[in-house]
C-alpha positions as CSV (number, residue, x, y, z in Angstrom):
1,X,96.9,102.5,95.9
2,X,95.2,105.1,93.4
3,X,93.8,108.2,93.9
4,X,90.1,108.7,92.5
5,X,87.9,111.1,91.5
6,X,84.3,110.3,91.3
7,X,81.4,111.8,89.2
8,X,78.0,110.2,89.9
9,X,74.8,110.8,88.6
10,X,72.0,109.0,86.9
11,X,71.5,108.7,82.7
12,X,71.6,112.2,81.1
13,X,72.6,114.1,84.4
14,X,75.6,115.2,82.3
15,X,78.2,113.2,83.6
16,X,80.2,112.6,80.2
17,X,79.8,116.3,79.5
18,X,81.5,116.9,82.4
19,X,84.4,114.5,81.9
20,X,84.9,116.0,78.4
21,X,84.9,119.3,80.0
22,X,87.6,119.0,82.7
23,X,89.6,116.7,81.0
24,X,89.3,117.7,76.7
25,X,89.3,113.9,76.4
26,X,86.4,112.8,73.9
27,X,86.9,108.8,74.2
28,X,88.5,106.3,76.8
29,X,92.2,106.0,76.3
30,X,93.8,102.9,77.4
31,X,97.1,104.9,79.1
32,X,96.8,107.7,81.3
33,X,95.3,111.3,80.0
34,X,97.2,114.3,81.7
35,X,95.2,117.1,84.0
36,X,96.4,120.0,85.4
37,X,95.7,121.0,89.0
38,X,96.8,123.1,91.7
39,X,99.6,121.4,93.0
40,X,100.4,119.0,89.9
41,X,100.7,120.6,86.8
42,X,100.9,117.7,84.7
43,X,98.9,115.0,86.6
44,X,98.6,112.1,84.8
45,X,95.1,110.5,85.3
46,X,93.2,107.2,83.6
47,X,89.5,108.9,82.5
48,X,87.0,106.5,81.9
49,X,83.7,108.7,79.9
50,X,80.8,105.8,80.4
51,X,79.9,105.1,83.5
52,X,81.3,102.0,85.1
53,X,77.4,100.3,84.8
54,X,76.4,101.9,81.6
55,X,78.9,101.8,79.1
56,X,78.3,98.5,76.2
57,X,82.2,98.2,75.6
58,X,83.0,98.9,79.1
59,X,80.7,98.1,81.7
60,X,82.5,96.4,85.1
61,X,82.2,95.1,88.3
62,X,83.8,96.7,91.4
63,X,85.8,94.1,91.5
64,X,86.9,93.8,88.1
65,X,87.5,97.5,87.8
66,X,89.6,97.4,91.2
67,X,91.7,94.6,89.4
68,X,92.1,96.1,85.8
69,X,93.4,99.6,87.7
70,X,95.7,97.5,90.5
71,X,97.5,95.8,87.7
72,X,97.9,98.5,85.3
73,X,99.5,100.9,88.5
74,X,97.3,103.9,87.5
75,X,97.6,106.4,90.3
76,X,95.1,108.3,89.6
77,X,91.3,107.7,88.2
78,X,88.8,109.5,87.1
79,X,85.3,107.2,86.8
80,X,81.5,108.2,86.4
81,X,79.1,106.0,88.2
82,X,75.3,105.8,87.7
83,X,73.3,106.4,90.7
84,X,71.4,103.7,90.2
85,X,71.9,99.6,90.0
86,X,71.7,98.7,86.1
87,X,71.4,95.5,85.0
88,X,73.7,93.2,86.5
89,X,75.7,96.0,87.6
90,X,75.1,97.6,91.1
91,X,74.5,101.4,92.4
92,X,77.2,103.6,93.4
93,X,77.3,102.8,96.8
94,X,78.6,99.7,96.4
95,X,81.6,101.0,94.0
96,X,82.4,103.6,96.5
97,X,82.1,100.9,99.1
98,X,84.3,98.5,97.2
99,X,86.8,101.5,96.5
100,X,87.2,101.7,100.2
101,X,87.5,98.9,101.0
102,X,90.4,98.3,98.9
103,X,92.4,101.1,100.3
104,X,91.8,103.8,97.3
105,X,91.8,107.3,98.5
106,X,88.8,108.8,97.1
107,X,89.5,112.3,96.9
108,X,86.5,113.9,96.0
109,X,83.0,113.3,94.3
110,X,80.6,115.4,92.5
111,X,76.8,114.5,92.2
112,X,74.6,115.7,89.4
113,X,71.3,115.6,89.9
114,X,69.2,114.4,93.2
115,X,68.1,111.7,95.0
116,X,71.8,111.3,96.4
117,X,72.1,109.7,99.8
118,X,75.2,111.3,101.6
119,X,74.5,108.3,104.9
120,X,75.6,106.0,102.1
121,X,78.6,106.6,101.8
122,X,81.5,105.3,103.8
123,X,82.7,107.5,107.5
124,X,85.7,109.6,106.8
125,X,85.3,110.7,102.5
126,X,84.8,114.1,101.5
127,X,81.9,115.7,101.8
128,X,80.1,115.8,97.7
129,X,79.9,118.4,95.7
130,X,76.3,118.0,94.7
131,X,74.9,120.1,91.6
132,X,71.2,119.6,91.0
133,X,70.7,121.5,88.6
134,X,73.1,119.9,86.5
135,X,70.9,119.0,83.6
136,X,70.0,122.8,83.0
137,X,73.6,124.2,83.9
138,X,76.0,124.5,80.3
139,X,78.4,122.0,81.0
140,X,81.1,124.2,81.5
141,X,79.5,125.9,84.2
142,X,79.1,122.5,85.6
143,X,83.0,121.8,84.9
144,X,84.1,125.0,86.6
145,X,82.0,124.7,90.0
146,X,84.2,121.0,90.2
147,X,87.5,122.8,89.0
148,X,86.9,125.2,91.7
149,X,86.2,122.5,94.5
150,X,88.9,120.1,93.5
151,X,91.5,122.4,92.6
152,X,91.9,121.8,89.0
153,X,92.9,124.3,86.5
């Protein structure tokens, strides 16, 4: 089961940035992107930009994202998710939910912006990194306070 890395946050809380930042990738790549961290320096990694409920060419259920990266073997992810339900597609709760529930080990999460609620989230995950002032931060400030936490270089 794969490994994932979770940056949530509502429309224009920066998430994107952020991707870009830690991972120098500036669109979604079909195979995995390669990160370095602290104890793999060449970790491969599949990086979605958009979140899961946001993005026109991308946008997926939990279930249909759990397929797609099951049968493509990735074993790590990296994936944005909105706060917030949109449209059809539901809040981040119920991704993180669904990504628990089929034996993924989330590994960490960052939150940009507010109006997160921690007692959402499944018993057991790691605790967020949550930056609120993520909107005013540079995005590279933003990109090393998560480096720092999840021990990427």
């Amino acid at each position: 089961m794969p490994n994932i890395f979770i940056v949530i946050g509502n429309a224009h809380a920066g998430k994107s940035s952020l991707i870009r930042c830690l991972t120098g990738l500036g669109r979604k790549k079909d195979e995995p992107w390669r990160v370095a961290t602290e104890q793999n320096p060449n970790m491969p990694i599949f990086v979605l930009i958009s979140a899961l409920q946001e993005s026109e060419n991308y946008a997926m259920t939990p279930a249909q994202f759990i397929e797609e990266v099951n049968e493509k073997e990735f074993e790590n992810v990296l994936v944005p998710l909105r706060i917030s339900s949109s449209g059809a597609f539901p809040d981040c709760y119920e991704y993180i939910n669904a990504f628990h529930n089929a034996c993924w080990e989330i590994i960490q999460i960052v939150v940009l912006g507010e109006k997160f609620e921690v007692d959402k989230l499944p018993a057991g995950l790691p605790i967020p990194l949550i930056i609120n002032s993520s909107r005013e931060n540079p995005a590279n400030q933003n990109a090393a306070n998560v480096r720092n936490k999840w021990g990427w270089i």
